[in-house]
Jmol script that loads the backbone (N, CA, C; Angstrom):
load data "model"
ATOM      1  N   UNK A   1     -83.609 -61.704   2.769  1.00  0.00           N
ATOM      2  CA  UNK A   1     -83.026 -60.378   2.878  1.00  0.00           C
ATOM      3  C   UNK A   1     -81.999 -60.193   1.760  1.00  0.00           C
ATOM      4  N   UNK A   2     -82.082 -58.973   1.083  1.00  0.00           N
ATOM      5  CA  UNK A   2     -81.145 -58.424   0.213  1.00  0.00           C
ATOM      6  C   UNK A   2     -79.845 -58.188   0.652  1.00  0.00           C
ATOM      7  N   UNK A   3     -78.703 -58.846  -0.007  1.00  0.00           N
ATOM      8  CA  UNK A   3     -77.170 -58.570   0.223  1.00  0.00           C
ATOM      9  C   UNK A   3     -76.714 -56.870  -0.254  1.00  0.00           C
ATOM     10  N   UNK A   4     -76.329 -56.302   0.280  1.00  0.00           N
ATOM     11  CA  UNK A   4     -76.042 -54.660  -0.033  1.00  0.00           C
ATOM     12  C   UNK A   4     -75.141 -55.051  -1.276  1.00  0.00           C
ATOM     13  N   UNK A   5     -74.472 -56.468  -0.888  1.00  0.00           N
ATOM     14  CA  UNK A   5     -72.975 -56.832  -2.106  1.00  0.00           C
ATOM     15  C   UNK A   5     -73.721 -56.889  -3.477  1.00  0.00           C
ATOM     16  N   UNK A   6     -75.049 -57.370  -3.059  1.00  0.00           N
ATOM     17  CA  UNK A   6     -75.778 -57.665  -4.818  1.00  0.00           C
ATOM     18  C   UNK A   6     -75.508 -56.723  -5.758  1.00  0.00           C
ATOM     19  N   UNK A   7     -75.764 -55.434  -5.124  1.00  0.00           N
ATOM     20  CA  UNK A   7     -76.124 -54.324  -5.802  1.00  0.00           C
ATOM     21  C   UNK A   7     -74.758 -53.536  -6.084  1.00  0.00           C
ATOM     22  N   UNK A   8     -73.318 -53.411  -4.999  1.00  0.00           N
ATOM     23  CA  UNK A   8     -72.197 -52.939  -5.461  1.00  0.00           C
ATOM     24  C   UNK A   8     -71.726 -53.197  -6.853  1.00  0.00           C
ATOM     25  N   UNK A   9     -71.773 -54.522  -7.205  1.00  0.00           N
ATOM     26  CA  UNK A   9     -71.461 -54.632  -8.769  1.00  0.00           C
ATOM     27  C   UNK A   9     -71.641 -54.065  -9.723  1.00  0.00           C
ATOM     28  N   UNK A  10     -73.146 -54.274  -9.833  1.00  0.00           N
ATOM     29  CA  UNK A  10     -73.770 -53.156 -10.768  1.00  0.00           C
ATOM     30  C   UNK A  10     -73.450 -51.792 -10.685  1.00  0.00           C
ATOM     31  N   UNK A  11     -73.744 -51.392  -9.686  1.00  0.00           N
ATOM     32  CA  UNK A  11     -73.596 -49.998  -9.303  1.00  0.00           C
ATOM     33  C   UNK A  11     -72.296 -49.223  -9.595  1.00  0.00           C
ATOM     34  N   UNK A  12     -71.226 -50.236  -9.168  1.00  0.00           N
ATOM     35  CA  UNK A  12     -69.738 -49.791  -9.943  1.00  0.00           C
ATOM     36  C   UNK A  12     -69.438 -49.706 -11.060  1.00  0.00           C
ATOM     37  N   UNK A  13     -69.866 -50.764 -11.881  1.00  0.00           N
ATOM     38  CA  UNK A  13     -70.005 -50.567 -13.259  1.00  0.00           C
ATOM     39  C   UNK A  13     -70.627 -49.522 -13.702  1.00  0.00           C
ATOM     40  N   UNK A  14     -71.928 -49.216 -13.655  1.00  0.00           N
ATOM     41  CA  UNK A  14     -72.692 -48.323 -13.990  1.00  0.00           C
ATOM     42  C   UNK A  14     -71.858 -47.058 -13.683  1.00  0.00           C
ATOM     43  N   UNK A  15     -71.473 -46.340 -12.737  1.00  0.00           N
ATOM     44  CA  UNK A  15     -70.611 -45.597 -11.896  1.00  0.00           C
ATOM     45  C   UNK A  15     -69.245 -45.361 -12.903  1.00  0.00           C
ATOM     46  N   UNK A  16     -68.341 -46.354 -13.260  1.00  0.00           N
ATOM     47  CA  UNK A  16     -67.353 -46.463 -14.103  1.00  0.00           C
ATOM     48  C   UNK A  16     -67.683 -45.755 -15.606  1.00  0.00           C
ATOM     49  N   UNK A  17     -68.833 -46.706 -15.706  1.00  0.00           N
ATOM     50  CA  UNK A  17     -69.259 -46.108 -17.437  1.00  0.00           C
ATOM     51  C   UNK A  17     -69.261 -44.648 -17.297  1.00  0.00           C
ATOM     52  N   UNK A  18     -70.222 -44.046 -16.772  1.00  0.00           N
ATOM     53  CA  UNK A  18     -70.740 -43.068 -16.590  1.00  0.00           C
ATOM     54  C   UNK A  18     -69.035 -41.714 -16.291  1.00  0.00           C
ATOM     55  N   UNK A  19     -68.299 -42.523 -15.578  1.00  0.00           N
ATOM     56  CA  UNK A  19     -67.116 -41.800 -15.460  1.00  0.00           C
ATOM     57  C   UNK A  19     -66.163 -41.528 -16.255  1.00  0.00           C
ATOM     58  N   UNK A  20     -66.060 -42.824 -17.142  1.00  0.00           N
ATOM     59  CA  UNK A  20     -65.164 -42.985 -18.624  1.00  0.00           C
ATOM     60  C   UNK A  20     -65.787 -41.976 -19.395  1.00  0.00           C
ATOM     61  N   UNK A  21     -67.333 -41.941 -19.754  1.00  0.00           N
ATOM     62  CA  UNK A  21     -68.077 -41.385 -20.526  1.00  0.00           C
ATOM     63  C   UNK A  21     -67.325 -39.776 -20.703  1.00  0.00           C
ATOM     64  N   UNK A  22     -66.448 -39.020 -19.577  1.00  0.00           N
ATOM     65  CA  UNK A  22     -66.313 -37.737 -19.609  1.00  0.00           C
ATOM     66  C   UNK A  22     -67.092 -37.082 -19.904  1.00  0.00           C
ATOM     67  N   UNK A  23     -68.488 -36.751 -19.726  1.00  0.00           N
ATOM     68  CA  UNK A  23     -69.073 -35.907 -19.681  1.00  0.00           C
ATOM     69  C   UNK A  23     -69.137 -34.506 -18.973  1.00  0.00           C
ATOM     70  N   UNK A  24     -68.498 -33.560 -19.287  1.00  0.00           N
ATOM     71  CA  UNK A  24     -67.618 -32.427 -18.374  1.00  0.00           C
ATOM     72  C   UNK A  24     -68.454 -30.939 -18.978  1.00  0.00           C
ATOM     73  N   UNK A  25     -68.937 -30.478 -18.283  1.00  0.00           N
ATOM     74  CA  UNK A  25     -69.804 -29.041 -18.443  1.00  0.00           C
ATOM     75  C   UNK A  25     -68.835 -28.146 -18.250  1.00  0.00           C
ATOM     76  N   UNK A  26     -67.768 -27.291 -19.028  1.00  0.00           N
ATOM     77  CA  UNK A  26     -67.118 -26.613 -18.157  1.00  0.00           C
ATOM     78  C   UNK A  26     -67.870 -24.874 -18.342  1.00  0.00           C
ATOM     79  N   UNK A  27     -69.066 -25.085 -18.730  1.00  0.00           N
ATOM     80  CA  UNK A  27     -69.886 -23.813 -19.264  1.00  0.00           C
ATOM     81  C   UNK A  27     -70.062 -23.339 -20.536  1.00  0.00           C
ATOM     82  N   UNK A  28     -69.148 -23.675 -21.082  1.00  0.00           N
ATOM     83  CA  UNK A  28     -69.444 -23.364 -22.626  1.00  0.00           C
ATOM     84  C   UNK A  28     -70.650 -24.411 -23.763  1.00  0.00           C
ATOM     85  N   UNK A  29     -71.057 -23.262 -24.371  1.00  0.00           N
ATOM     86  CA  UNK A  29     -71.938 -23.771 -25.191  1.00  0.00           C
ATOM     87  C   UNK A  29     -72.159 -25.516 -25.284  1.00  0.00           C
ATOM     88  N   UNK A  30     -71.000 -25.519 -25.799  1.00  0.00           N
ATOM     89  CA  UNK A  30     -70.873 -27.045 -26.956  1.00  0.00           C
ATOM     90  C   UNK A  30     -70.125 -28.187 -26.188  1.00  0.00           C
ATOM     91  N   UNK A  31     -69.648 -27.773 -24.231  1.00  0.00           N
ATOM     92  CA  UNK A  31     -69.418 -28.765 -23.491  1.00  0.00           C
ATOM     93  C   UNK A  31     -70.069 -30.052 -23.431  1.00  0.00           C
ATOM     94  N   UNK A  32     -69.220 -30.559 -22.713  1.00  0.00           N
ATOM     95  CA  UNK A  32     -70.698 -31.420 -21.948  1.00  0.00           C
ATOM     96  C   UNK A  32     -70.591 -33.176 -22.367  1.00  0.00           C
ATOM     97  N   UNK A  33     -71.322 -32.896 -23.596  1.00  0.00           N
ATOM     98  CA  UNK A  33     -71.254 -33.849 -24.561  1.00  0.00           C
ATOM     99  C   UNK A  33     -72.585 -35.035 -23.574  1.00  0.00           C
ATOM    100  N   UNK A  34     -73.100 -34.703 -23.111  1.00  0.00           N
ATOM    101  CA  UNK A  34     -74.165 -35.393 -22.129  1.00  0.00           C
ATOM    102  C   UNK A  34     -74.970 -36.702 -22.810  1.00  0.00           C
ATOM    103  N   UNK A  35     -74.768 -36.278 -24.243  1.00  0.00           N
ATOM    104  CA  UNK A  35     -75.805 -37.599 -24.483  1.00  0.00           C
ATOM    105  C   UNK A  35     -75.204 -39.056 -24.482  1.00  0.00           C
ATOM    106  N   UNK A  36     -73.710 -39.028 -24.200  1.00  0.00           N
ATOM    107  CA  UNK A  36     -73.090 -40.434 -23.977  1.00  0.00           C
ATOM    108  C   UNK A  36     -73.565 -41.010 -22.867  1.00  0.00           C
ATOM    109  N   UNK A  37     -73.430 -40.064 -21.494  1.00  0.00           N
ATOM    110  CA  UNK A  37     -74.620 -40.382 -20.551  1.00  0.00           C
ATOM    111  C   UNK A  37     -76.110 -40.928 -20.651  1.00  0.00           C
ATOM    112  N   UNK A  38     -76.524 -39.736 -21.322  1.00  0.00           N
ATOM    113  CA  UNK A  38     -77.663 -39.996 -21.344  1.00  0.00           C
ATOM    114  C   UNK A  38     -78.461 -41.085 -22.402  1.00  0.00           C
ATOM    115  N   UNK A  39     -77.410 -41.744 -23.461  1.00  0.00           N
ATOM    116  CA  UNK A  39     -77.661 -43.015 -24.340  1.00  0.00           C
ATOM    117  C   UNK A  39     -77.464 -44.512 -23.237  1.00  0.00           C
ATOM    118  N   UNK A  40     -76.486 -43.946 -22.225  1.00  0.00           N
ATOM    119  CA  UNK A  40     -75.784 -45.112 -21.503  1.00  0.00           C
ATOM    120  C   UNK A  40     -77.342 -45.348 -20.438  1.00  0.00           C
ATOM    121  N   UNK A  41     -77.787 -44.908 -19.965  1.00  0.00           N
ATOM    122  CA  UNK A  41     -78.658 -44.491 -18.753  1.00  0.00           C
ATOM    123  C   UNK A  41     -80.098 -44.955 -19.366  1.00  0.00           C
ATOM    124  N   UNK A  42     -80.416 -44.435 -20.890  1.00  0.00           N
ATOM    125  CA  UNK A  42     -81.278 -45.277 -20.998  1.00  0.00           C
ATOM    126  C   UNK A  42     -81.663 -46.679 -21.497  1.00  0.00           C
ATOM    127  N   UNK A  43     -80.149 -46.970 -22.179  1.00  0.00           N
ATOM    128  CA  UNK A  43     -80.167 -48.227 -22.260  1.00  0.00           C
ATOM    129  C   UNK A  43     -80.372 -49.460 -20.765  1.00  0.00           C
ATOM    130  N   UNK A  44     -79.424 -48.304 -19.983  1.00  0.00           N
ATOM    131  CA  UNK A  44     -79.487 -49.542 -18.419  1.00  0.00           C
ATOM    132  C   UNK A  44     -80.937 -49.448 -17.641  1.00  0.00           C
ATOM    133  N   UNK A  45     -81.658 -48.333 -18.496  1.00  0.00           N
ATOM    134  CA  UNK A  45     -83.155 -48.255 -17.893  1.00  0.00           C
ATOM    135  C   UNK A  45     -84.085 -49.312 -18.388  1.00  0.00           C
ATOM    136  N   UNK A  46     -83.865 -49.243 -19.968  1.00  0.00           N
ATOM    137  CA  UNK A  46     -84.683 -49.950 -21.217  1.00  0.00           C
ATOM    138  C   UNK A  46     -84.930 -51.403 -20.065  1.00  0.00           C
ATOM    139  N   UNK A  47     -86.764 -51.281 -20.798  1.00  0.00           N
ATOM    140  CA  UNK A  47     -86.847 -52.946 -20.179  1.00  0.00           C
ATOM    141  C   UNK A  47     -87.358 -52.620 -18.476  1.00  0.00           C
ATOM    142  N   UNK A  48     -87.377 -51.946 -17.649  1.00  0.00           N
ATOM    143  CA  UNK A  48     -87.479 -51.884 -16.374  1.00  0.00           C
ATOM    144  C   UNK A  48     -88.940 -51.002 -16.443  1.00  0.00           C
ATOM    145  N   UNK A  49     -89.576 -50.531 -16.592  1.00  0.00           N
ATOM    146  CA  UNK A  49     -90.735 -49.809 -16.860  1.00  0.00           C
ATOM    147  C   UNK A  49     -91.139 -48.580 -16.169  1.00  0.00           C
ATOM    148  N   UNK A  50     -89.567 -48.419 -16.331  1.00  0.00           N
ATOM    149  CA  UNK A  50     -89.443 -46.612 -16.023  1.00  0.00           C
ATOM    150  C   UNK A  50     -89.659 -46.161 -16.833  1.00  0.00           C
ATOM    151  N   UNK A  51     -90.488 -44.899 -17.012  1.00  0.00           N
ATOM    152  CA  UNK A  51     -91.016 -43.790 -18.479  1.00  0.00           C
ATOM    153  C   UNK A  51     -89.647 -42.800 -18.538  1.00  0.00           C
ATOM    154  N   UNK A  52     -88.994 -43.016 -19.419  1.00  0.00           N
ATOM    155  CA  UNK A  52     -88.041 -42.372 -19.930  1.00  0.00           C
ATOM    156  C   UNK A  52     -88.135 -41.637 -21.267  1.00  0.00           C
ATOM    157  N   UNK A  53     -87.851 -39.891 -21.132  1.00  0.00           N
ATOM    158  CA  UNK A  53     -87.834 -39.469 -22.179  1.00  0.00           C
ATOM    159  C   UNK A  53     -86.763 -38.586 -22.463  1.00  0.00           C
ATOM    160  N   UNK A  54     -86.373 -38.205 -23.371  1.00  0.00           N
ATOM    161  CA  UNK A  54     -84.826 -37.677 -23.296  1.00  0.00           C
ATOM    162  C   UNK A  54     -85.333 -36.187 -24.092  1.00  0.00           C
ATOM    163  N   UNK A  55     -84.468 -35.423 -24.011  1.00  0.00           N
ATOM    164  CA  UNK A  55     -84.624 -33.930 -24.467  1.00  0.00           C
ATOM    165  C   UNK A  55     -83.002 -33.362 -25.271  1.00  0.00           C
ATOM    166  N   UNK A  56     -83.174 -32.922 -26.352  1.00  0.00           N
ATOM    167  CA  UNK A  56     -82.083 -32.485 -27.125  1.00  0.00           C
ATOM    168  C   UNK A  56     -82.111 -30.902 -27.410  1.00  0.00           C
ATOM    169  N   UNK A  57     -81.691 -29.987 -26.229  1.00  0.00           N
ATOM    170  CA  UNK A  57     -81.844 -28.850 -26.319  1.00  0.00           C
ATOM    171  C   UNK A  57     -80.525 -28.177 -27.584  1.00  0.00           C
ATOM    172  N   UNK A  58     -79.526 -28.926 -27.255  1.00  0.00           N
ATOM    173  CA  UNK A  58     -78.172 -29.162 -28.599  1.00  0.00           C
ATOM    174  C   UNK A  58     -78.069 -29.930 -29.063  1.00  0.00           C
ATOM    175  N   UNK A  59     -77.192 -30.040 -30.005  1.00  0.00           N
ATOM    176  CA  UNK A  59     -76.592 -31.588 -30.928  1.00  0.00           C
ATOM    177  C   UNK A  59     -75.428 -31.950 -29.520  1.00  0.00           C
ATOM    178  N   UNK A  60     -75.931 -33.118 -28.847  1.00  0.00           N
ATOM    179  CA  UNK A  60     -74.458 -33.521 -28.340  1.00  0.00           C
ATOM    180  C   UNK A  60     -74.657 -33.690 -26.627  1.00  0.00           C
ATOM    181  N   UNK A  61     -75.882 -32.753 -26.080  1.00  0.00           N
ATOM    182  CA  UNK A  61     -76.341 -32.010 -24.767  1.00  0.00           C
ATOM    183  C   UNK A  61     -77.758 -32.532 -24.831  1.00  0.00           C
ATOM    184  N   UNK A  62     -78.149 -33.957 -24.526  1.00  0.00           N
ATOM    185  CA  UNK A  62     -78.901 -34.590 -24.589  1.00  0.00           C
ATOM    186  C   UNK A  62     -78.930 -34.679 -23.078  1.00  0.00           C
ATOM    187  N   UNK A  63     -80.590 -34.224 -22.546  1.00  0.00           N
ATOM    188  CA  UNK A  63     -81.129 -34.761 -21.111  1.00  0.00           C
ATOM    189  C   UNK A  63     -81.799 -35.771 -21.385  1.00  0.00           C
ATOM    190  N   UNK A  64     -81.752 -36.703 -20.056  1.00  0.00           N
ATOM    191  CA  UNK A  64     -82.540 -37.467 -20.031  1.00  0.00           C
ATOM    192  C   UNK A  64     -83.693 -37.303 -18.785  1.00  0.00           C
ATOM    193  N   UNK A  65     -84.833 -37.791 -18.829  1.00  0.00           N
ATOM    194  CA  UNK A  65     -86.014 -38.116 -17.501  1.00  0.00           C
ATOM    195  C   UNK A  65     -86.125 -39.126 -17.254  1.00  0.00           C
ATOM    196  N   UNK A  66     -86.369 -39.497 -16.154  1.00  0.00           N
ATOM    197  CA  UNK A  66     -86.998 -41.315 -15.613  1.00  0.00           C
ATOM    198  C   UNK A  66     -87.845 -41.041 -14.589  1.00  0.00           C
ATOM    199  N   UNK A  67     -89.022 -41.386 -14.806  1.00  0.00           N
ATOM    200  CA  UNK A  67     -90.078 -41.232 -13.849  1.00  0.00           C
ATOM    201  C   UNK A  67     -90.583 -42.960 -13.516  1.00  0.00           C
ATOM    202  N   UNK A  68     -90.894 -42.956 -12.393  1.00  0.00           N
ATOM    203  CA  UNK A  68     -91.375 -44.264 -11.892  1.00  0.00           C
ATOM    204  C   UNK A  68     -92.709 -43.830 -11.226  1.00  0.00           C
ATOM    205  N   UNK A  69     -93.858 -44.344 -12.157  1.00  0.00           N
ATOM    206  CA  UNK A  69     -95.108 -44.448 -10.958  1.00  0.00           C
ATOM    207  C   UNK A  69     -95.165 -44.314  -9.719  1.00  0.00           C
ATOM    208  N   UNK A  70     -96.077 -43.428  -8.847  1.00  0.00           N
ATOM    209  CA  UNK A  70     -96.276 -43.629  -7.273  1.00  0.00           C
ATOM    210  C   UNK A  70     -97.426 -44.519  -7.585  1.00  0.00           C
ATOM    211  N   UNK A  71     -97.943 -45.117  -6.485  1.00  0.00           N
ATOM    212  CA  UNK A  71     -99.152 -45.895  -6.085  1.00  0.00           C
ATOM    213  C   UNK A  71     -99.716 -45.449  -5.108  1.00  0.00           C
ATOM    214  N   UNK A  72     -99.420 -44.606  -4.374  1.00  0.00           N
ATOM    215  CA  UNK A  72     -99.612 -43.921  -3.128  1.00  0.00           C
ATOM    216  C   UNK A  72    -101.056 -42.665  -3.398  1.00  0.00           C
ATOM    217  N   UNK A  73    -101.801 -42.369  -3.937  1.00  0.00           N
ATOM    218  CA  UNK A  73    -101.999 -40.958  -4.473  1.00  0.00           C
ATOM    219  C   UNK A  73    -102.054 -39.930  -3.161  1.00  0.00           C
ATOM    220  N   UNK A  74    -101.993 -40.418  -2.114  1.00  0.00           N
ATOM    221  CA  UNK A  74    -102.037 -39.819  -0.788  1.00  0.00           C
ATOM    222  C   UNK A  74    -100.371 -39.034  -0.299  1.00  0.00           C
ATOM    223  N   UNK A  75     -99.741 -39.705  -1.407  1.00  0.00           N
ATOM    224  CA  UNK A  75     -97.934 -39.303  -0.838  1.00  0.00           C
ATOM    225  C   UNK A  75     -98.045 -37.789  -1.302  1.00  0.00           C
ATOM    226  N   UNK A  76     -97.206 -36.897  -1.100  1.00  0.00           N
ATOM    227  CA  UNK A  76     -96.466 -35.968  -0.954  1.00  0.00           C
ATOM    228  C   UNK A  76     -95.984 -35.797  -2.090  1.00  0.00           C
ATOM    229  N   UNK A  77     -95.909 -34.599  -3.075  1.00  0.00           N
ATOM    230  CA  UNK A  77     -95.265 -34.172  -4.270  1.00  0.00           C
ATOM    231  C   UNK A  77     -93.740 -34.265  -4.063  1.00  0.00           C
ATOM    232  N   UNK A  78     -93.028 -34.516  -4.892  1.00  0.00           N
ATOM    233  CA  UNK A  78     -91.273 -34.318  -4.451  1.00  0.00           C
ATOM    234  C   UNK A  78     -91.235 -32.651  -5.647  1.00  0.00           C
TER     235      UNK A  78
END
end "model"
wireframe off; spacefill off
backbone 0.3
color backbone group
């Protein structure tokens, strides 16, 4: 059985970065600054064989995607 503690570590860290990062939308154009996120997110993805693709609608306002395979083809669309 999996310790819930395994996973707090990581998760705080990850959590921290992501918080330092300031990434702050306050609506304007050139906010945001998202791709520090979104560089951080796919590096902690890289390697795990999640399909990750990122989108640069601005200089700076970088999305990212992570899709993980179903195996199910019977499941339910999300």
């Amino acid at each position: 059985m999996t310790n819930a503690a395994d996973f707090t570590g990581p998760s705080t860290e990850l959590l921290q970065a992501l918080i330092r990062n300031e990434c702050v939308n306050d609506g304007t154009p050139d906010s945001g600054n998202e791709t520090r996120n979104s560089d951080l997110l796919v590096s902690y993805l890289e390697g795990t064989g999640v399909d990750i693709q990122t989108y640069t609608p601005r200089p700076g306002r970088d999305s990212m995607i992570a899709r993980i395979a179903g195996s199910d083809p019977n499941a339910p669309s999300l």
